[in-house]
C-alpha positions as CSV (number, residue, x, y, z in Angstrom):
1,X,10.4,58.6,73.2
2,X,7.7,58.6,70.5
3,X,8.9,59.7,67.2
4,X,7.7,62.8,64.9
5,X,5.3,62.2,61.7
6,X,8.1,64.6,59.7
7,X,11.0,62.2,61.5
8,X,9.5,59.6,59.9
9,X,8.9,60.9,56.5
10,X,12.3,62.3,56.4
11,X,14.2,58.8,57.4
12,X,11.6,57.3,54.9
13,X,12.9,59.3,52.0
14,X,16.3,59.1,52.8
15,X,16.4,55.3,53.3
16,X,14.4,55.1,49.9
17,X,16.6,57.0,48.0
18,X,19.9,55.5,49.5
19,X,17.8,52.1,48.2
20,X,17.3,53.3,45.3
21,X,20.6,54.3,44.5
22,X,22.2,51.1,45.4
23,X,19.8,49.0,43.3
24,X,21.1,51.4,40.3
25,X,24.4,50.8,41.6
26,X,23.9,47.0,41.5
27,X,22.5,47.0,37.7
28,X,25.2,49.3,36.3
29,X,28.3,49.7,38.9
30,X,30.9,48.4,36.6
31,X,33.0,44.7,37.4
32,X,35.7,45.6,39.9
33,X,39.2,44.1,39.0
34,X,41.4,41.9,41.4
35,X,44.2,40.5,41.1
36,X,44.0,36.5,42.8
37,X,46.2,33.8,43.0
38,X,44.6,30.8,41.1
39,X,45.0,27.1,40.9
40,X,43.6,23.7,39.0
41,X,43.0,21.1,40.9
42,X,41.3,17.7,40.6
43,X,39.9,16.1,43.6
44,X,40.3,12.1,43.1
45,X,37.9,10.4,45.3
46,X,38.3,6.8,46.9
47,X,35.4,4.9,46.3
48,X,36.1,1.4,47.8
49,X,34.5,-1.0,50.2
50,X,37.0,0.6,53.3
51,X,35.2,4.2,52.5
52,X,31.9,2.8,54.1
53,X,33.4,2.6,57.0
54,X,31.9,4.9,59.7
55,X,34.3,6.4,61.7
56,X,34.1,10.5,60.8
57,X,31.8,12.7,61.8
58,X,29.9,16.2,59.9
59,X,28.3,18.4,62.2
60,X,28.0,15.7,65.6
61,X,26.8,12.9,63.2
62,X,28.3,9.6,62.4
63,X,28.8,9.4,58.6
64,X,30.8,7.4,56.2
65,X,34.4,8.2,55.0
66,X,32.7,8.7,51.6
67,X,30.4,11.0,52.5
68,X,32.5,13.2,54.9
69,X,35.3,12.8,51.6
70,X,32.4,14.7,49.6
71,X,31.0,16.9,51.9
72,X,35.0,18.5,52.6
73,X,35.9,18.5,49.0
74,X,32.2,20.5,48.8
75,X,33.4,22.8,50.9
76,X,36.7,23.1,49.5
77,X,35.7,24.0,46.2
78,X,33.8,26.6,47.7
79,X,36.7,28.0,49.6
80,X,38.8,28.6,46.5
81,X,38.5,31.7,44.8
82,X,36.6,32.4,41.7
83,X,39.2,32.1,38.7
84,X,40.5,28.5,40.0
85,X,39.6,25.3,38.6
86,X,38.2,22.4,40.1
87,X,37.7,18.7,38.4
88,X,36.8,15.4,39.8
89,X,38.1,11.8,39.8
90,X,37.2,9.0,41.0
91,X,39.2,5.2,42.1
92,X,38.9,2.0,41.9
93,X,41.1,-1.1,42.0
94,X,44.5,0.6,40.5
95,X,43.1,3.4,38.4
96,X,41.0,6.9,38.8
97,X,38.7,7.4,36.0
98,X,38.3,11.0,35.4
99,X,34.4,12.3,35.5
100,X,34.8,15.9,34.6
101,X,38.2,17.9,34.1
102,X,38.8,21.9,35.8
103,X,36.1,24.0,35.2
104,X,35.6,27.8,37.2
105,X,34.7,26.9,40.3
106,X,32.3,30.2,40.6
107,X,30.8,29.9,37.4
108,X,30.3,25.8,37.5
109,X,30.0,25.4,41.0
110,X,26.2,24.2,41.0
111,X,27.2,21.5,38.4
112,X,30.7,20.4,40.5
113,X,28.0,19.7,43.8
114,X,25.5,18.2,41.6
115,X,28.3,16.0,40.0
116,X,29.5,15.1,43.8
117,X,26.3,13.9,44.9
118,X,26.1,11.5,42.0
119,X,28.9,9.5,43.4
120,X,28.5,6.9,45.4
121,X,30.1,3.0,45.9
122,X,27.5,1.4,43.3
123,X,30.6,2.8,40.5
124,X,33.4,0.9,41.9
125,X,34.5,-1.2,38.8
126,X,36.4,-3.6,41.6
127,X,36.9,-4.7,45.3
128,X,40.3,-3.9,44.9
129,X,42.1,-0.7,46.5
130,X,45.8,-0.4,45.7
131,X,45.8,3.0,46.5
132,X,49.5,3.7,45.1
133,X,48.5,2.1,41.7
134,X,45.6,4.6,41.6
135,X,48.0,7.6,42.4
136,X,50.3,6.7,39.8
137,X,47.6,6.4,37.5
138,X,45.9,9.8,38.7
139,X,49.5,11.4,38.0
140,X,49.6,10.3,34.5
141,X,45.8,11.4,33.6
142,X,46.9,14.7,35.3
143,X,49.8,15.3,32.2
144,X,47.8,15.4,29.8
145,X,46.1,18.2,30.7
146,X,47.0,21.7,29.9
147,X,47.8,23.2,32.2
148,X,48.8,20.4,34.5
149,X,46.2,19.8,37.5
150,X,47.5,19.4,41.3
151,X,46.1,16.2,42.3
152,X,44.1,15.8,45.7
153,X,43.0,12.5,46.1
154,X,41.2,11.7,49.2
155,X,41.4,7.9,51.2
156,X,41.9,6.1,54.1
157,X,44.4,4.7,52.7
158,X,43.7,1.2,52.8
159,X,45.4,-1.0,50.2
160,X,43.3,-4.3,49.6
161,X,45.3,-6.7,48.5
162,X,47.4,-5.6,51.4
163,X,51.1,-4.3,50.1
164,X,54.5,-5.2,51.9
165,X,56.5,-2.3,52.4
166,X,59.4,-4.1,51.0
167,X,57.7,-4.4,48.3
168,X,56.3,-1.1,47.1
169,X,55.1,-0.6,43.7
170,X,57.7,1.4,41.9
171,X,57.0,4.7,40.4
172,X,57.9,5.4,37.3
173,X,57.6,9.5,37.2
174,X,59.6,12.2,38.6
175,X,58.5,13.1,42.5
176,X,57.2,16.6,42.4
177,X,56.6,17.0,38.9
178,X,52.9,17.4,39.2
179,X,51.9,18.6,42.4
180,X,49.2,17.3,44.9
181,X,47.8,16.6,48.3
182,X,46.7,13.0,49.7
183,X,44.0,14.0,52.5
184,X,43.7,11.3,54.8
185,X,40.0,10.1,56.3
186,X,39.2,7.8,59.3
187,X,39.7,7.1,62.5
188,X,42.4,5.1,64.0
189,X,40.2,2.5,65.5
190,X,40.5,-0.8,62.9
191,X,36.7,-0.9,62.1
192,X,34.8,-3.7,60.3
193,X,35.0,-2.8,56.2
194,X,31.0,-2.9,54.9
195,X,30.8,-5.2,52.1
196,X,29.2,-4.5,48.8
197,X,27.5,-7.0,46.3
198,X,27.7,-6.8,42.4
199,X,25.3,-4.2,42.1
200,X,26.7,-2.0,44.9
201,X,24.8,-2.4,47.7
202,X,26.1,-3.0,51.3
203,X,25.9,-6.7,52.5
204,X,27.0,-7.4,56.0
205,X,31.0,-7.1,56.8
206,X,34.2,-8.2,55.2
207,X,35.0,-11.6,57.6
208,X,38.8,-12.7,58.2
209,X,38.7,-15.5,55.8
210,X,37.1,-13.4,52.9
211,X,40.1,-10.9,52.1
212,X,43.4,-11.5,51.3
213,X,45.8,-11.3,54.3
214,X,49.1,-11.0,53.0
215,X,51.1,-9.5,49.9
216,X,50.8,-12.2,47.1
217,X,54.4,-11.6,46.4
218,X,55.8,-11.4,49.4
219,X,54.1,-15.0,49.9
220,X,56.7,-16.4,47.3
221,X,59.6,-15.1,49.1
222,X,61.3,-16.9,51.7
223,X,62.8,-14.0,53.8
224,X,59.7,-12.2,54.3
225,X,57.9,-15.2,55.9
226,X,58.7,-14.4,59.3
227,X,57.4,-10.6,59.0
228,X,54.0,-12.7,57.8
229,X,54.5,-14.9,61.1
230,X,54.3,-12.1,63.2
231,X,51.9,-9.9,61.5
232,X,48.1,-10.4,63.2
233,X,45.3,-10.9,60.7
234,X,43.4,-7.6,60.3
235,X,43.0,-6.9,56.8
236,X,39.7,-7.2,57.4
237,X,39.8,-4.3,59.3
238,X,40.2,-0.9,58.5
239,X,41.7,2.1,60.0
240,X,43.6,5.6,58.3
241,X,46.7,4.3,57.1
242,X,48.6,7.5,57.9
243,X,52.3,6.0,58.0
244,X,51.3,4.2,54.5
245,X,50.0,7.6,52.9
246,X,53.2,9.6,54.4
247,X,55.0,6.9,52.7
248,X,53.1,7.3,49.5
249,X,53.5,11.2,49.2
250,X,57.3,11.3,49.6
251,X,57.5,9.0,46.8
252,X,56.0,11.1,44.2
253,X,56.7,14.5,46.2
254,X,53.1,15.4,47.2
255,X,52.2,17.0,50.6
256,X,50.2,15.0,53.5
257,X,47.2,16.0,55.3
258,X,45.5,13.3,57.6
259,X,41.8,14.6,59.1
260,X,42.1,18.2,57.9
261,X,39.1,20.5,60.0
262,X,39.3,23.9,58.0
263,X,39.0,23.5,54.1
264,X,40.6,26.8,53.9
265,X,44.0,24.9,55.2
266,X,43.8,22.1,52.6
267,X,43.4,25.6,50.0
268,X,46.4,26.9,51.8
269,X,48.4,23.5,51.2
270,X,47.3,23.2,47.4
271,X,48.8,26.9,46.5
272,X,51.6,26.1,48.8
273,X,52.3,22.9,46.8
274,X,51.2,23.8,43.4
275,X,52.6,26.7,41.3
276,X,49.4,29.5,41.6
277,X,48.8,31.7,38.1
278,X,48.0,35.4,39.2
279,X,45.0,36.6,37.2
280,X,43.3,39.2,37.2
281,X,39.0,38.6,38.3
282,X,36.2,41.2,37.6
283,X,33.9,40.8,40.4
284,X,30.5,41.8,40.3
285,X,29.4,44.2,43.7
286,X,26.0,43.4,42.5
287,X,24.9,41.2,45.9
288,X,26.7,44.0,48.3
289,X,24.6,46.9,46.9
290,X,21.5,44.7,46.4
291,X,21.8,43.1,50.1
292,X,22.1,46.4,51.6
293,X,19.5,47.7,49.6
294,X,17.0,45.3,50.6
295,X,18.1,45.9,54.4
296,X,17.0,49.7,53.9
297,X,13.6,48.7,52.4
298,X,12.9,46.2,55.2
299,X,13.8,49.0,58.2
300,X,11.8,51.2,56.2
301,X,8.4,48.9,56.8
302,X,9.4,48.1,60.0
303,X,6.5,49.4,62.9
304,X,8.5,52.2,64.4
305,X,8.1,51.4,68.0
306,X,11.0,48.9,67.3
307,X,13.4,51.8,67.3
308,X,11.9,53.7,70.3
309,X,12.5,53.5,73.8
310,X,9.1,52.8,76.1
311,X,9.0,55.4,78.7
312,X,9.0,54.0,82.2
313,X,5.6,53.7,84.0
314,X,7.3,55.4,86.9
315,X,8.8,58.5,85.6
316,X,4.9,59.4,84.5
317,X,3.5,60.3,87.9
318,X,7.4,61.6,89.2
């Protein structure tokens, strides 16, 4: 079916001017209100030795937990609407060390990535990873801002010097007084931990005799030596310590996520944990009307034999 010269003048205009009209649309439609449920959040990254580990995967390849830990907190940010607050942390040894606190996570979005691509294990101050130190420490950076942060610190949860569980460092807050999440990464395989060098570059594996095997205070105490007796050498292995980081969160009343899939559910968890503002957004329809706008244009240009059906050879000489 072939179509008419007026046909196509006539869906010409009309495609024009509906263009044309949304284009005006997009440069003067006024900001649409919407009323969102908002949070602040900083994302505390683990940036020790056991994060080189292998073991997780983004789209079918092989990656370290590091890098899966920033691609998922990447995404994360994006999955939170505009009006909440992101910041980042990272942590070493016992403490996180703040690198930039909330900012809009629509309006500073490009310098959040650009800020999680810059780290990387060459800022680890220390070898160390007493993950529950760092949590502590996160919880008190976290009150003094206003308003108070949920936490969401991503690990494996691998404490190096190894802690008993008899012996767990005591926490001096209130559980549940600032909120968070502690999103566990890795495998449950115990997996040879990378090692770095002073200036932060990888350097062959952690061996058995090169890492502390035991608690250093449980050492000095008699009724803990046969738990040490018993307990096979393989802190120089590492795996997700999900009983450890269950552990952790009920002690300072955060929720536990091990190997989240959807970011979307670790948004869900932070506004189900945390205490969300409702604000009110104005959103700009601008890329709607321009996006559908530019479809119009491009149909319009478009050779029209696209849209009509070829006769069949056949039904000529019926």
């Amino acid at each position: 079916m072939r179509v008419s010269y007026q046909k196509r003048i006539l869906f010409t205009a009309i495609s024009m001017l509906i263009a044309f009209t949304l284009i005006a649309a997009a440069l003067w439609f006024p900001l649409v209100p919407r009323d969102v449920d908002i949070t602040d959040s900083i994302f505390v990254l683990d940036i020790t030795d056991s994060m080189n580990v292998k073991d997780v995967e983004i789209d079918g390849e092989q990656v370290t937990r590091l890098e899966w830990a920033k691609q998922f907190t990447k995404e994360t940010i994006l999955a939170m609407p505009c009006g909440s607050h992101a910041g980042l942390a990272i942590f070493s040894e016992s403490r996180s060390l703040i690198l930039i606190n909330p900012v809009d996570v629509c309006t500073t979005y490009h310098d959040l990535t650009q800020m999680l691509e810059q780290i990387n294990p060459h800022m680890a101050w220390a070898r160390s990873s007493e993950v529950s130190k760092a949590t502590y420490t996160a919880i008190k950076q976290a009150k003094k801002i206003q308003p108070v942060p949920s936490i969401v610190l991503m690990t494996d949860g691998h404490e190096s010097p190894p802690l008993n569980p008899k012996l767990f460092p005591k926490f001096a807050g209130t559980p549940g007084q600032v909120h968070g999440v502690l999103v566990g990464i890795g495998g449950d395989e115990l997996l040879p931990i990378p090692k770095t060098n002073p200036e932060g570059d990888l350097d062959g594996f952690w061996g058995v005799n090169e890492v502390m095997q035991k608690d250093v205070y449980a050492s000095m105490r008699g009724d803990l030596q046969e738990y040490y007796e018993n307990k096979p050498r393989t802190e120089h292995l590492s795996s997700q310590k999900k009983s450890h980081l269950a552990t952790l969160a009920a002690r300072v009343g955060f929720a536990f996520l091990s190997s989240p899939d959807d970011p979307n559910e670790l948004v869900d968890v932070i506004k189900s944990e945390s205490e969300p503002i409702v604000q009110t957004v104005d959103y700009d329809l601008y890329a709607w009307f321009s996006g559908i706008a530019l479809v119009l244009i491009l149909l319009v240009f478009l050779p029209y034999s696209l849209f009509s059906r070829k006769r069949n050879p056949s039904s000529v000489h019926d």
